[in-house]
C-alpha positions as CSV (number, residue, x, y, z in Angstrom):
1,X,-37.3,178.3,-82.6
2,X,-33.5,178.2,-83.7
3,X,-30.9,179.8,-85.5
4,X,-33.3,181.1,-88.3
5,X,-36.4,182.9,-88.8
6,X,-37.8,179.9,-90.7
7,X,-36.8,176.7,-88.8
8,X,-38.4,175.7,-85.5
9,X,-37.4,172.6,-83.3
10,X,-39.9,170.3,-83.5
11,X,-43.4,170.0,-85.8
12,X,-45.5,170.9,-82.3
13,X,-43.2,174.0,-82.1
14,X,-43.8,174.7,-86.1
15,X,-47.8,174.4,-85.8
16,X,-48.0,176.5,-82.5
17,X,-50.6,179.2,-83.0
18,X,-51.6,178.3,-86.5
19,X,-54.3,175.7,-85.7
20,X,-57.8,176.2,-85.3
21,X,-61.0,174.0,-85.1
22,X,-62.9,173.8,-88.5
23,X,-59.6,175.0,-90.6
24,X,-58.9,173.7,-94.5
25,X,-55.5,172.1,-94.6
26,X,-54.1,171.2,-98.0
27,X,-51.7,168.6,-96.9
28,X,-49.2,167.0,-100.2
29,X,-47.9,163.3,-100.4
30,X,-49.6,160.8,-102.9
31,X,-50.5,157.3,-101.3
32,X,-48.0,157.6,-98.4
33,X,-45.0,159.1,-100.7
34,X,-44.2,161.7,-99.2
35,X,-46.6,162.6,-97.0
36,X,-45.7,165.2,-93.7
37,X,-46.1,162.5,-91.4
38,X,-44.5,164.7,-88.2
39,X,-47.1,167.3,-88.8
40,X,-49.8,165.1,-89.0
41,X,-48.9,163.3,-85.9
42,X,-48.4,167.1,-84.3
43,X,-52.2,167.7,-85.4
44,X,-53.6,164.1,-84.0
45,X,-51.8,165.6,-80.6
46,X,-53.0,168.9,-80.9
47,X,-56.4,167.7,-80.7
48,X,-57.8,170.4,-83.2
49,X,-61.0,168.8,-84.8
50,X,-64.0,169.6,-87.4
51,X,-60.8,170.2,-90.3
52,X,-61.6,170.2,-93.9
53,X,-58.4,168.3,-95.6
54,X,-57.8,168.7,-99.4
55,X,-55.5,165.8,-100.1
56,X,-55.4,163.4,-103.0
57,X,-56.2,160.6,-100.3
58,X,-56.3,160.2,-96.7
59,X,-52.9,157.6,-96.2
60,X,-53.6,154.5,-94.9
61,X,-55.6,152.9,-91.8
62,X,-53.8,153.7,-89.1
63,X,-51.3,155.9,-90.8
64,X,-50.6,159.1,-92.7
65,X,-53.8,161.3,-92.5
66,X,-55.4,158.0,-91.5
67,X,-54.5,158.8,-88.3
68,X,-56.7,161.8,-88.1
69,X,-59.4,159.7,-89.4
70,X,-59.3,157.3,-86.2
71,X,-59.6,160.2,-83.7
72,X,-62.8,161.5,-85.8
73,X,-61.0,164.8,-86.2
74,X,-61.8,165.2,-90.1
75,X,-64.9,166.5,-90.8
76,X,-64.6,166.4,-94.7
77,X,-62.0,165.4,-97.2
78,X,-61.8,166.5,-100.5
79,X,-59.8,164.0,-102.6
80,X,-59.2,161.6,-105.4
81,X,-59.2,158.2,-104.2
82,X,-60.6,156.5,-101.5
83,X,-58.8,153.0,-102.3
84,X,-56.6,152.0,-99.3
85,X,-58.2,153.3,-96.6
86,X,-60.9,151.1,-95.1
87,X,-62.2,153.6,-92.2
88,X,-61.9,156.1,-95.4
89,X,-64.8,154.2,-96.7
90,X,-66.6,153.6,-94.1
91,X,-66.8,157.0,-92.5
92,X,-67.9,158.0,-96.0
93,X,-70.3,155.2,-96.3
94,X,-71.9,155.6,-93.2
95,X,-72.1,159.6,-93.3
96,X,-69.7,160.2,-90.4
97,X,-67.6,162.2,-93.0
98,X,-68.4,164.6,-95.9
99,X,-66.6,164.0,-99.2
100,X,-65.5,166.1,-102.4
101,X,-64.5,164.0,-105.2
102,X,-61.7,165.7,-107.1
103,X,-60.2,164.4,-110.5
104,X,-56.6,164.4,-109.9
105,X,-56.0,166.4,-112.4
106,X,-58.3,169.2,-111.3
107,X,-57.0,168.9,-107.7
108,X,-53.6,169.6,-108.1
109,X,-54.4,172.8,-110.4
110,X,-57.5,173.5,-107.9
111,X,-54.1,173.9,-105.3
112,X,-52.0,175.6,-107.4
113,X,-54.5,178.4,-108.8
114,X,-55.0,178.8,-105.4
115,X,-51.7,179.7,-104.8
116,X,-50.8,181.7,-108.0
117,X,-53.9,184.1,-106.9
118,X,-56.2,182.7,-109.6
119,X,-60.1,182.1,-108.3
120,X,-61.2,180.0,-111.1
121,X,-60.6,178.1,-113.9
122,X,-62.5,175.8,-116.9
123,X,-61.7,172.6,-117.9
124,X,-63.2,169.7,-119.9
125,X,-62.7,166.9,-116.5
126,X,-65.7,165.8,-115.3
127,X,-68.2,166.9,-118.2
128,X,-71.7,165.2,-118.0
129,X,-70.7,163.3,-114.8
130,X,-71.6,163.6,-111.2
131,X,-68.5,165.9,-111.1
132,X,-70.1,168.5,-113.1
133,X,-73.2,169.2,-110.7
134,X,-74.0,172.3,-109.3
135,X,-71.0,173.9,-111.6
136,X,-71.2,176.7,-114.2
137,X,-71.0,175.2,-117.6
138,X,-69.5,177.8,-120.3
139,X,-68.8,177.0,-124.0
140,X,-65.3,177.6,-125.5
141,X,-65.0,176.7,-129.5
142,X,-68.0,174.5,-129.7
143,X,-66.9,172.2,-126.5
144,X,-68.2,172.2,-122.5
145,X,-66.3,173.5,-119.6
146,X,-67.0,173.2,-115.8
147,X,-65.6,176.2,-113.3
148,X,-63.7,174.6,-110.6
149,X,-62.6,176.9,-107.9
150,X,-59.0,177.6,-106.6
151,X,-58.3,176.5,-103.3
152,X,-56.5,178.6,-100.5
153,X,-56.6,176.6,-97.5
154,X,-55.8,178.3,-94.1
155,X,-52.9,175.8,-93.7
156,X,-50.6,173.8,-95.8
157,X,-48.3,170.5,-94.4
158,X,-45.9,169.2,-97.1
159,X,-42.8,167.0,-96.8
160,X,-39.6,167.9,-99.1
161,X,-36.5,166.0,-99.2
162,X,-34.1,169.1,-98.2
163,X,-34.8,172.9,-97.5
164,X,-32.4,175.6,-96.6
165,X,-33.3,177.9,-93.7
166,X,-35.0,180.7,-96.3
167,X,-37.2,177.4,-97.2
168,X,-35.8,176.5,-100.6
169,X,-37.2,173.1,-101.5
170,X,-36.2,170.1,-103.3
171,X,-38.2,167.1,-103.2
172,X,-36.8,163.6,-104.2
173,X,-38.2,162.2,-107.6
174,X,-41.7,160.9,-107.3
175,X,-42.3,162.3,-103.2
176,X,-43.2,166.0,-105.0
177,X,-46.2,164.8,-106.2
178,X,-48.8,167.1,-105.1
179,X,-46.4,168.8,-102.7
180,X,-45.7,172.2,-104.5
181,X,-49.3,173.1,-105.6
182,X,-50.6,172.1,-101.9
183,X,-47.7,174.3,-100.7
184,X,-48.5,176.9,-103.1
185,X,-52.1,177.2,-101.7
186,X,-51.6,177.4,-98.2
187,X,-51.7,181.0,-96.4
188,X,-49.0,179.6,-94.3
189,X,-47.1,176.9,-95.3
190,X,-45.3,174.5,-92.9
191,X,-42.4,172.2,-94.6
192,X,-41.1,169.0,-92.9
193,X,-37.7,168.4,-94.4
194,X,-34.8,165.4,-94.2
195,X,-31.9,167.8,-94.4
196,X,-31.7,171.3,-93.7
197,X,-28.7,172.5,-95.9
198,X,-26.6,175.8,-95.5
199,X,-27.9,178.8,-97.4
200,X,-26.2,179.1,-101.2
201,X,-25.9,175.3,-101.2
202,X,-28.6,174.2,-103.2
203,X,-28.2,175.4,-107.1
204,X,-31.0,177.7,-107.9
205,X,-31.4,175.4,-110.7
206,X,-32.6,172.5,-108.9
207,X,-35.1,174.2,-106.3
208,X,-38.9,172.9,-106.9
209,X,-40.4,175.4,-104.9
210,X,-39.0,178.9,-103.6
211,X,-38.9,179.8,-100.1
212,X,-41.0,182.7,-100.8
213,X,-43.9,179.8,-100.3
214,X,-43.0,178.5,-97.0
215,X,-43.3,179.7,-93.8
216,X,-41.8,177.4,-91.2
217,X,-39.5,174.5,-91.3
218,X,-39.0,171.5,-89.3
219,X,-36.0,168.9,-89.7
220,X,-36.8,164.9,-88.3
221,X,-36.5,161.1,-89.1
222,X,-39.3,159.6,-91.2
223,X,-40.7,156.3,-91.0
224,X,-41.6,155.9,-94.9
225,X,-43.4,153.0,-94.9
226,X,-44.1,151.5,-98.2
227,X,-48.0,151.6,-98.9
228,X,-47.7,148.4,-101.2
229,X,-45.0,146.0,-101.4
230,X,-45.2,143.7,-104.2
231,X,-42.3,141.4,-105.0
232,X,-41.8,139.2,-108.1
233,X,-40.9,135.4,-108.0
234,X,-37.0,134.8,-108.5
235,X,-36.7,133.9,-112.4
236,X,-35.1,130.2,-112.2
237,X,-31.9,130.0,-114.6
């Protein structure tokens, strides 16, 4: 670990002693926007297996989560969208891996009740659907509610855009995503970052999450890929 408390020299060195065979990870990043792509390649090395991952999605084949999904090391997802991931599917398909459909909606605050200390909450998403099974139905002012439960997951990965060392976090425009609430959730929180910046730099103003959230702190290059690229034809003049 260097200079600070917080910030350790590699993602290997920042998930040492926290992982666990049959562990819930919330892990943020939407599609492959920013998604902690060093930690997940630190868990496909690790080797830890049987995990539970609450993520809107599981990346893409061969990247993002998706690499945990080719070394068989997920056991069950609990997401919102299956779309881009072919062994996704077919894992799921084929019953090689368990998973919880989440509206988006209810995900996100599933993660971040979690991590504000609340165990439950009602909301209208996913009445009279498949959604709704095997959930407490209460009445408020004429209209059905489902309970959905908070999650606190043993481990949270999330990727900001810069951190100082007492874990301030600012993520850049659209790459917050789910990123605070599946930071919020996690009993320890571990935070890839692009730029680690001196303490008192960052105006309090613009932080998205406090530091009081996040545990550890790694610095690295990311790879980014874009999950679809769609170009238009040149207008002629």
């Amino acid at each position: 670990m260097t200079g600070s408390k917080k910030v350790y020299a590699d993602a290997d060195a920042a998930l040492e002693g926290l992982l666990h065979d049959g562990m819930l990870i919330a892990a943020g990043g939407f599609g492959l926007c920013g998604i902690p792509e060093l930690l997940i390649d630190a868990l496909v090395k690790s080797g830890v297996k049987d995990l539970t991952i609450a993520s809107n999605n599981c990346g893409v084949d061969g990247f993002g989560l998706g690499k945990l999904l080719d070394t068989r090391q997920i056991r069950k997802m609990i997401s919102s969208y299956v779309g881009e991931n072919a062994e996704f599917m077919r894992q799921y398909l084929s019953g090689e891996l368990e998973l919880e459909f989440n509206p988006q909606g209810t995900l996100a605050e599933r993660m971040r009740a979690g991590g504000c200390g609340i165990p439950g909450f009602y909301t209208k998403t996913g009445v009279g659907t498949v959604i709704a099974e095997g959930k407490e139905v209460k009445t408020f002012d004429g209209q059905d509610y489902i309970l959905e439960r908070g999650i606190v997951a043993d481990l949270s990965i999330v990727k900001a855009w810069k951190a100082d060392d007492t874990g301030n976090l600012v993520f850049r425009k659209t790459a917050r995503n789910f990123n605070p609430p599946a930071a919020m959730c996690g009993k320890v929180c571990v935070a890839e970052v692009e730029e680690i910046v001196p303490r008192g730099s960052l105006d309090p103003d613009m932080i998205h999450l406090p530091g009081i959230y996040v545990h550890r702190i790694v610095q690295g290059q990311h790879e980014k890929r874009i999950e679809q690229r769609t170009v238009r034809k040149r207008e002629t003049a």
